[in-house]
DODRENFI-69389 format. One line per 10 residues: number of its first residue (from 1); their letters; for each residue x, y, z of N, C-alpha, C. Coordinates in Angstrom, 2 decimals, always signed. Example, Ala and Ser with C-alpha at 12.3 -4.5 7.8 and 13.67 -1.06 7.14 Angstrom:
1) as) +13.19 -5.69 +7.80 +12.30 -4.50 +7.80 +13.20 -3.30 +7.80; +12.85 -2.25 +7.08 +13.67 -1.06 +7.14 +12.90 +0.03 +7.87
END
This chain:
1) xxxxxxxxxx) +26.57 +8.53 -11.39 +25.90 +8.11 -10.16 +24.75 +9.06 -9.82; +25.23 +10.40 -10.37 +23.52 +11.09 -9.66 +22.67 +10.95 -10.60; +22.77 +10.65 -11.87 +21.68 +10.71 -12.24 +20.94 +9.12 -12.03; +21.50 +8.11 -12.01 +21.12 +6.90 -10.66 +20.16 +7.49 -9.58; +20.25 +8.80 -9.24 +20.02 +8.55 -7.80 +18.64 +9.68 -7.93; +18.82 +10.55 -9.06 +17.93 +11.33 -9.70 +16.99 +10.72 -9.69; +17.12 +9.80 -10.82 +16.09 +8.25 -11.31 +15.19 +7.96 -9.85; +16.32 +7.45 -9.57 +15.48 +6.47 -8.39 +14.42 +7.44 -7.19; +14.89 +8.66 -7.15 +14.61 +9.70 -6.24 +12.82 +10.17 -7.02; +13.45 +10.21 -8.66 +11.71 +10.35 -9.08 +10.64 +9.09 -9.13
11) xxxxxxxxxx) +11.33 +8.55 -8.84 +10.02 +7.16 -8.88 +9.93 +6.65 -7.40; +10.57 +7.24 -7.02 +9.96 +7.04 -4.96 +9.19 +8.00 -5.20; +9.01 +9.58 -5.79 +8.71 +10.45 -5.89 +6.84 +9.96 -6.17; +6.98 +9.82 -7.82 +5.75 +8.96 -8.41 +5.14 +8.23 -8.09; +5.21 +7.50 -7.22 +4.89 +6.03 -6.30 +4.18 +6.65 -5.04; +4.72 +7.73 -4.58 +4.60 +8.70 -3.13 +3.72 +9.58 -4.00; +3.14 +10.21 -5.04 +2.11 +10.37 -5.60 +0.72 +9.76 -5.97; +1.45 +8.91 -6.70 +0.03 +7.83 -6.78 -0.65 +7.02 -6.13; -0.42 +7.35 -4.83 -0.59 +6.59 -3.55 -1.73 +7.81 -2.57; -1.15 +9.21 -3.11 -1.62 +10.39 -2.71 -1.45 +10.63 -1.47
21) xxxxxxxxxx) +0.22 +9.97 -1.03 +1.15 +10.37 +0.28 +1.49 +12.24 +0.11; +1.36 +12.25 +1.44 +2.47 +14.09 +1.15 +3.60 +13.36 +1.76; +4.43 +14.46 +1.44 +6.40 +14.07 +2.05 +6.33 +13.76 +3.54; +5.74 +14.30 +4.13 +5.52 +14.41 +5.83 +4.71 +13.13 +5.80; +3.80 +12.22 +4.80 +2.88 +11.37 +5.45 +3.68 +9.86 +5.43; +4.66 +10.15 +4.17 +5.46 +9.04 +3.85 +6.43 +9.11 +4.63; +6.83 +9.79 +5.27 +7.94 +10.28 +6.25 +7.56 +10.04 +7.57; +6.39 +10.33 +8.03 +5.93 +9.20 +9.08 +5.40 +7.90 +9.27; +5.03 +7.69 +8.38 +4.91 +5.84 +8.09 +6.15 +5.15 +7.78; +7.53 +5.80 +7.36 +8.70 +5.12 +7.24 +9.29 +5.48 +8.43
31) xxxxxxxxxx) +8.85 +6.13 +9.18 +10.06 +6.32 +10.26 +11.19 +7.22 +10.20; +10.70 +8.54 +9.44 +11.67 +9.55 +9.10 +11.37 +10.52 +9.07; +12.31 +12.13 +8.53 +11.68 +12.92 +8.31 +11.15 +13.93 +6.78; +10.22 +14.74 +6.98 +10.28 +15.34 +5.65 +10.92 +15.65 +4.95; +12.25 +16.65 +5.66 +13.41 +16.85 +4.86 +14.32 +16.09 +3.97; +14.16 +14.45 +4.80 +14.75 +13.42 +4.01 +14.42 +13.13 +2.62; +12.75 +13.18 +3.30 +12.33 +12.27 +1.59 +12.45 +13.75 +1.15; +12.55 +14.92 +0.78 +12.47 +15.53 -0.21 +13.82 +15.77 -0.63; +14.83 +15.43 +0.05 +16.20 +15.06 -0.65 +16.45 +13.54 -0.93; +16.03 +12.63 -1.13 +15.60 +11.59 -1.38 +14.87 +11.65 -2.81
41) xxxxxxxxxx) +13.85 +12.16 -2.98 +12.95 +12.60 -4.13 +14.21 +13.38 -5.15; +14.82 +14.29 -4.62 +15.53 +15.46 -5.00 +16.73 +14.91 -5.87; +17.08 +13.38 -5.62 +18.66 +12.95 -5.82 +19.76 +13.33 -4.91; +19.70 +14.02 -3.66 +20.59 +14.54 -3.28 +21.03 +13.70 -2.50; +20.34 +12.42 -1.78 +20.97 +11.46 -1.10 +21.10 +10.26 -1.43; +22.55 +9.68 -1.38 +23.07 +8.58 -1.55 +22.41 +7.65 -0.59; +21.24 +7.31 -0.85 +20.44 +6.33 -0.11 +21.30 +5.06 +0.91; +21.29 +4.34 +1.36 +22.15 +2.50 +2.11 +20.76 +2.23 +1.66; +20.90 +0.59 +1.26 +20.11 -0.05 +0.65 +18.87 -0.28 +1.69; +18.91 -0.47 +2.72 +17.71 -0.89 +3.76 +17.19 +0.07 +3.91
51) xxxxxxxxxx) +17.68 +1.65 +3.66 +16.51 +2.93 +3.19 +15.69 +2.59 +2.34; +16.56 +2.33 +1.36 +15.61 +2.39 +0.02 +14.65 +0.98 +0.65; +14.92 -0.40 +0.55 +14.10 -1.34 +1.25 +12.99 -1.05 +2.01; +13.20 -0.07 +2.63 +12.40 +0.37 +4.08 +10.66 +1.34 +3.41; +11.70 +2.12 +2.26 +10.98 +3.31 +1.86 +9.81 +2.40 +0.37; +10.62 +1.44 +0.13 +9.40 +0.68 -1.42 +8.70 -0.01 -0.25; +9.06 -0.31 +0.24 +7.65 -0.99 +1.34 +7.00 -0.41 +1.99; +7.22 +0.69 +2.35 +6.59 +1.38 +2.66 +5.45 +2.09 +1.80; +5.71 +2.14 +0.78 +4.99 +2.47 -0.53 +3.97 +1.46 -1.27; +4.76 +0.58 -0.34 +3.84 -1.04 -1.04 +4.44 -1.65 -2.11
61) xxxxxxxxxx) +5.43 -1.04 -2.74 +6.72 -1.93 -3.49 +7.57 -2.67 -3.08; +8.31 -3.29 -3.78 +9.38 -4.60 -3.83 +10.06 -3.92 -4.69; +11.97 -4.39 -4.03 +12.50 -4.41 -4.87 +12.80 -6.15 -5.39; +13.31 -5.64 -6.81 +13.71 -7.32 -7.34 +15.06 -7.05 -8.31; +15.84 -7.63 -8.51 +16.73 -7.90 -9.43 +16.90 -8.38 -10.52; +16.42 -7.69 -11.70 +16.55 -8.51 -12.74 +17.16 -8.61 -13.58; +17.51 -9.53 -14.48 +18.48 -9.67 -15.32 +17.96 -8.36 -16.88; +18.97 -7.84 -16.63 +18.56 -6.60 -18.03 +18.20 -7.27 -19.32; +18.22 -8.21 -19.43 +17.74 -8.64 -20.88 +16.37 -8.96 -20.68; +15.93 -9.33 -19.42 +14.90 -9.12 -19.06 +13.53 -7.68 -18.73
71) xxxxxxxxxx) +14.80 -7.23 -18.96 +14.06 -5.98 -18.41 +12.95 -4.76 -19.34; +12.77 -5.40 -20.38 +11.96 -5.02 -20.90 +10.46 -5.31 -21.09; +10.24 -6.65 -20.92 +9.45 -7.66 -20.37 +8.98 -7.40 -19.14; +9.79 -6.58 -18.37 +9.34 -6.42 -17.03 +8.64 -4.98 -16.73; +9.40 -4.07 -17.64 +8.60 -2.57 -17.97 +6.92 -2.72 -18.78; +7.51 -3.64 -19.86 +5.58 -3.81 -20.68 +4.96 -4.64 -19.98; +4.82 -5.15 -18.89 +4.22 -6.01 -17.63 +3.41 -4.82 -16.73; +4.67 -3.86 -16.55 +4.31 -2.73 -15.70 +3.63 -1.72 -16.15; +3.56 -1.59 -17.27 +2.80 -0.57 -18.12 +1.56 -0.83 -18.42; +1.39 -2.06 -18.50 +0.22 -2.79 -18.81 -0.60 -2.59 -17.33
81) xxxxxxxxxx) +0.01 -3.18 -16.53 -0.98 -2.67 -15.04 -1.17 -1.36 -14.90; +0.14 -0.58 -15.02 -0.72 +1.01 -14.99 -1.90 +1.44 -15.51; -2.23 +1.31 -16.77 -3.15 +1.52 -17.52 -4.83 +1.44 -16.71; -4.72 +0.35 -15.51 -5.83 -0.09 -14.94 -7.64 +1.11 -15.40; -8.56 +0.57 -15.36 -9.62 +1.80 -15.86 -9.75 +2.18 -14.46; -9.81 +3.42 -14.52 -10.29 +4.47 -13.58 -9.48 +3.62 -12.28; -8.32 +4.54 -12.56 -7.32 +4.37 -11.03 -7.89 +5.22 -9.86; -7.74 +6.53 -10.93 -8.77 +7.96 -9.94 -9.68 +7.79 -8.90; -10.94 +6.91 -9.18 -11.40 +7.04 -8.19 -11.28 +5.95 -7.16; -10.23 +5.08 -7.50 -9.69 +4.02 -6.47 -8.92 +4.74 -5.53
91) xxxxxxxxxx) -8.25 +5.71 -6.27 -7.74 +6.74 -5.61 -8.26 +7.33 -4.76; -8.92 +8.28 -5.46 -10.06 +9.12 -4.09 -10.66 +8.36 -3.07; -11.38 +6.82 -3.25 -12.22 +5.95 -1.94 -11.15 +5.79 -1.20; -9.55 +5.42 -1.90 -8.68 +4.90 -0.80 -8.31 +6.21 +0.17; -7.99 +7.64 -0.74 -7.76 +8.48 +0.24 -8.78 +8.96 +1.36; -9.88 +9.02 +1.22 -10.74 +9.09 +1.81 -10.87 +7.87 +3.16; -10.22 +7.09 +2.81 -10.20 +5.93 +4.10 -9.10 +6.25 +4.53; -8.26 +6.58 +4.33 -6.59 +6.93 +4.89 -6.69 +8.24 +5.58; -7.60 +9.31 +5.52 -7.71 +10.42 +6.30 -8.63 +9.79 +7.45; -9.51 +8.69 +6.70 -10.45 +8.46 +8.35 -9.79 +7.38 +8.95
101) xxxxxxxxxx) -8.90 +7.11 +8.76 -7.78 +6.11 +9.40 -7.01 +7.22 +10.03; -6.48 +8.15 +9.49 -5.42 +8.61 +10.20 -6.15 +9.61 +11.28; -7.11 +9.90 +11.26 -8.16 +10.16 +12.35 -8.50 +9.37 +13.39; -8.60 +8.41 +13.00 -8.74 +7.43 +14.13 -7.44 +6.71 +14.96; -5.92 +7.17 +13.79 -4.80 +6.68 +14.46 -4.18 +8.06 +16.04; -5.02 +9.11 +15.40 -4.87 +10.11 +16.58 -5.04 +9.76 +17.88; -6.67 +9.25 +18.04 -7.07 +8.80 +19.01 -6.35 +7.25 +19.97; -5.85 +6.73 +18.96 -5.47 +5.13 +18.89 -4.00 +5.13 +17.76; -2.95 +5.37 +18.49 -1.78 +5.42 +17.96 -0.93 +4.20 +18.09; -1.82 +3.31 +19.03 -0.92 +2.15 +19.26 -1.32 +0.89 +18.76
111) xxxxxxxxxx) -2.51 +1.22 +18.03 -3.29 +0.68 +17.19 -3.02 -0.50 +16.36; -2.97 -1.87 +16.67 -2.13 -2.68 +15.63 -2.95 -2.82 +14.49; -3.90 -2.94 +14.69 -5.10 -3.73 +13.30 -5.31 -2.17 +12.61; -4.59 -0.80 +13.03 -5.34 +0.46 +12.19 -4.08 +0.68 +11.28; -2.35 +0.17 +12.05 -1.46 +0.21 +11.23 -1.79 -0.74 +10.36; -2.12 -1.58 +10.65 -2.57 -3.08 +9.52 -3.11 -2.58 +8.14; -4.58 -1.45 +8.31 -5.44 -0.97 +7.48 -4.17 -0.16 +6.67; -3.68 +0.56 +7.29 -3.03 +1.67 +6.97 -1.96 +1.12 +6.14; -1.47 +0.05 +6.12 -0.35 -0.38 +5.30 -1.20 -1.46 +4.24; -2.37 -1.96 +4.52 -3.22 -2.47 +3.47 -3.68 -1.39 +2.19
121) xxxxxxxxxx) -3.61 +0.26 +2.56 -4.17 +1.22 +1.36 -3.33 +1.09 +0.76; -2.10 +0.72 +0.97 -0.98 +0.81 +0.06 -0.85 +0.23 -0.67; -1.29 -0.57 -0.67 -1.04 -2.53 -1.43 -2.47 -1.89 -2.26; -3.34 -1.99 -2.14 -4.56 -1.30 -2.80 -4.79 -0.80 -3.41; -4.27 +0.47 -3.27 -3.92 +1.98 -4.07 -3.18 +1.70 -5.64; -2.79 +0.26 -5.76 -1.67 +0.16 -6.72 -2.54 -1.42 -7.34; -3.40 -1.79 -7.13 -3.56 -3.05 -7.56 -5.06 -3.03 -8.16; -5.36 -4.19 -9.03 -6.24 -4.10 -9.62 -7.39 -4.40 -9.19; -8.42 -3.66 -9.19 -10.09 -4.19 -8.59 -10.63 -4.41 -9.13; -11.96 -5.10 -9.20 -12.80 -5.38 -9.52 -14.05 -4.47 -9.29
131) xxxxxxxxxx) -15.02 -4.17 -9.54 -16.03 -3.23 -8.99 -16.94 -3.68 -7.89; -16.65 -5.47 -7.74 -17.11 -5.43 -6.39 -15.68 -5.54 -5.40; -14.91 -5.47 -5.24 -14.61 -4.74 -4.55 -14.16 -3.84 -4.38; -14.19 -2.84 -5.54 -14.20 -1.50 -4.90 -15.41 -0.80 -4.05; -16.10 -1.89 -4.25 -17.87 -1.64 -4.07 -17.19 -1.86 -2.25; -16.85 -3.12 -2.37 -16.54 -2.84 -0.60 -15.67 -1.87 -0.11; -14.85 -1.22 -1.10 -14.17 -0.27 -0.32 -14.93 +0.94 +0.02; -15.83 +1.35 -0.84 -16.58 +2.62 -1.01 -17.53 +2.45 +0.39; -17.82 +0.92 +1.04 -18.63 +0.53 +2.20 -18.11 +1.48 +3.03; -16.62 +0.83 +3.13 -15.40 +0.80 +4.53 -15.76 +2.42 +4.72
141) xxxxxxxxxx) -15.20 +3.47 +3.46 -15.02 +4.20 +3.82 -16.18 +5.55 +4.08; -17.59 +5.03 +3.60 -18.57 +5.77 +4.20 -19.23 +5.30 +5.87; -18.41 +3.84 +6.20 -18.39 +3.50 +7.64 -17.79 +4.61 +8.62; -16.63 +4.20 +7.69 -15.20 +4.37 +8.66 -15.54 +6.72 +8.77; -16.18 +6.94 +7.65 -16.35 +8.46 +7.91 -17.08 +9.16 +8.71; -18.46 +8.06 +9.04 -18.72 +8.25 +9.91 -18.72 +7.85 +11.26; -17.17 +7.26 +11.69 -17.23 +6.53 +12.41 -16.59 +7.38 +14.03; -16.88 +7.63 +15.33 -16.52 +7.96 +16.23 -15.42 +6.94 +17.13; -13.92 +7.99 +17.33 -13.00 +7.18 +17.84 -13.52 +6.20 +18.87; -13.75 +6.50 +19.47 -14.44 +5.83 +20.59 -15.36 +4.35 +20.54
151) xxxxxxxxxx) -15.25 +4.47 +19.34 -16.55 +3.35 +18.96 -15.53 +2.44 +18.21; -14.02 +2.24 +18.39 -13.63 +1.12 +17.96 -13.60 -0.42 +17.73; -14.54 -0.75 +18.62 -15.11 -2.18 +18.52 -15.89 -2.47 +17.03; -16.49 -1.33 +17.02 -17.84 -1.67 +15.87 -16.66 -1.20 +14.90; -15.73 -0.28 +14.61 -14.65 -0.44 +13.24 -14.19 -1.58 +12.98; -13.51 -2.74 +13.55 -13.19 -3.90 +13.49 -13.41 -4.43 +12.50; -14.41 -4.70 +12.21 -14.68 -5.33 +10.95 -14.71 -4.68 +9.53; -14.48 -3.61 +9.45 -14.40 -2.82 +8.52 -12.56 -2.60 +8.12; -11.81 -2.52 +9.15 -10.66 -2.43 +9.11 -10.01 -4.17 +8.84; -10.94 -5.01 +9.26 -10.17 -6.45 +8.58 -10.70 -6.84 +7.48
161) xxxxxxxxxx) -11.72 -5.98 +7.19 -12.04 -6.40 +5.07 -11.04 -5.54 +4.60; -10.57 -4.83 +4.60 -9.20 -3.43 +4.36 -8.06 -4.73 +4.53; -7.97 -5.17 +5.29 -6.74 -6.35 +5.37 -6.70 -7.54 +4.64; -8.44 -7.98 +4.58 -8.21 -9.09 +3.98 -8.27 -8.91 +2.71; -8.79 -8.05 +2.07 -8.75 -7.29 +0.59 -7.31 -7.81 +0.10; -6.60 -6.69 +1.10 -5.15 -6.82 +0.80 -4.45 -7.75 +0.62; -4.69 -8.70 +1.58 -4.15 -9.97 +1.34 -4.86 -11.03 +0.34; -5.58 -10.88 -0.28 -5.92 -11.24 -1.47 -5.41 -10.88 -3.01; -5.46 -9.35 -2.78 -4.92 -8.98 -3.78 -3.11 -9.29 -4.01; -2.13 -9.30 -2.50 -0.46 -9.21 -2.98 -0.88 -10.66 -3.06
171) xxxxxxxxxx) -1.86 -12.25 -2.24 -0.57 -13.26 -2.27 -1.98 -14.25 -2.76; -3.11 -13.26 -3.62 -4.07 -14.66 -4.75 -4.92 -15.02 -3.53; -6.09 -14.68 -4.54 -7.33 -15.46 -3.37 -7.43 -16.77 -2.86; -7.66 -16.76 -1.40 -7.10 -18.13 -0.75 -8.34 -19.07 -0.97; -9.57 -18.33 -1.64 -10.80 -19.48 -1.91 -10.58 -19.96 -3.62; -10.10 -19.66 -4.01 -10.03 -19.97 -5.48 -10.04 -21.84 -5.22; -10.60 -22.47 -5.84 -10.97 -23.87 -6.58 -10.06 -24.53 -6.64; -9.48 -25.60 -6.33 -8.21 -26.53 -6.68 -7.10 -25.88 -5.90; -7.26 -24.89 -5.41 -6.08 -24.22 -5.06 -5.89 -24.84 -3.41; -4.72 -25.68 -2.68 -4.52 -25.39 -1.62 -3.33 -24.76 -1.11
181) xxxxxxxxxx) -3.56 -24.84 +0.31 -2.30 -23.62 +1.10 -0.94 -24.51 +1.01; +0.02 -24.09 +1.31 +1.26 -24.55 +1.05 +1.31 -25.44 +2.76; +0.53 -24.93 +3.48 +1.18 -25.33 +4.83 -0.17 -24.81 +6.15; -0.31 -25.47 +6.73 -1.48 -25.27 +7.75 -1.20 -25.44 +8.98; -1.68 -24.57 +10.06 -1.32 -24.53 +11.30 -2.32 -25.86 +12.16; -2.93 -26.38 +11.43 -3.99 -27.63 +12.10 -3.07 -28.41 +12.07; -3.47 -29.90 +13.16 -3.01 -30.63 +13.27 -3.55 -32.25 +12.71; -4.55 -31.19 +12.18 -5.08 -32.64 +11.35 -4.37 -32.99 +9.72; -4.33 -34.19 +9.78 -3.50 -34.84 +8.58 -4.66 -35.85 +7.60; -5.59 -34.67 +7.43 -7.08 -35.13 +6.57 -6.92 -35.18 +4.83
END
């Protein structure tokens, strides 16, 4: 069982790296404390499952269940996305927006659309771009750096391309060709 918990403790670990969280940053976006996740990271705690739940989403992961015969198929899937070219400096534009986010969450802590951004780097940080849009991220975050708390109106739109990015990238671009929505809040039956 510990080395179960070893395992699992280094790839919250890795994930909370490549994201370029510290223990304290992932520990306040989950609703916990430092000491945890570094016994967490450590193996030393026997996680309840809605931790662990709490903590991959927080990270911008899913868990899933799969059948082990499957599961190899599901590692060379995952390996294959790692590989992405130049994660690094997706890396660096995203951290660079996540310090001027969390700058601006100082001022504005109750912030719904900055937690929004803030849980959109995550989804980001891990997914594949294109160079135009990393091209828009590199926008956001020479906006957003120079941007004064105070002047939150004019961030707005910079913080919902950060969202809608995101939501393009976890659930498929909603303009794609032939493609419609499963379900629409209109009441027209066109």
């Amino acid at each position: 069982m510990r080395y179960a918990l070893e395992e699992m403790g280094a790839a919250l670990k890795a994930a909370r790296e490549r994201q370029g969280f510290s223990q304290r940053e992932l520990a306040d976006a989950a609703g916990t404390d430092q000491a945890r996740i570094s016994k967490i990271e450590s193996g030393d705690i026997d996680l309840r499952l809605s931790s662990l739940v709490n903590l991959a989403r927080t990270l911008g992961l899913e868990l899933v269940l799969a059948d082990r015969r499957h599961l190899p198929a599901v590692e060379a899937i995952l390996k294959e996305r790692a590989s992405d070219a130049d994660p690094g400096h997706r890396s660096r534009v995203i951290r660079r927006i996540r310090e001027n986010l969390q700058n601006l969450q100082r001022a504005h802590p109750d912030d719904r659309q900055l937690k929004q951004a803030m849980n959109a780097l995550a989804i980001l940080n891990m997914a594949r771009l294109t160079e135009a849009e990393l091209a828009l991220l590199e926008e956001a975050s020479g906006q957003l750096s120079d941007a004064k708390p105070e002047a939150m109106d004019q961030l707005r739109p910079r913080l919902e391309t950060l969202i809608r990015l995101r939501n393009a990238k976890a659930h498929g671009a909603p303009d794609t060709p032939g493609q419609q929505p499963a379900y629409t809040l209109d009441d027209d039956d066109e």
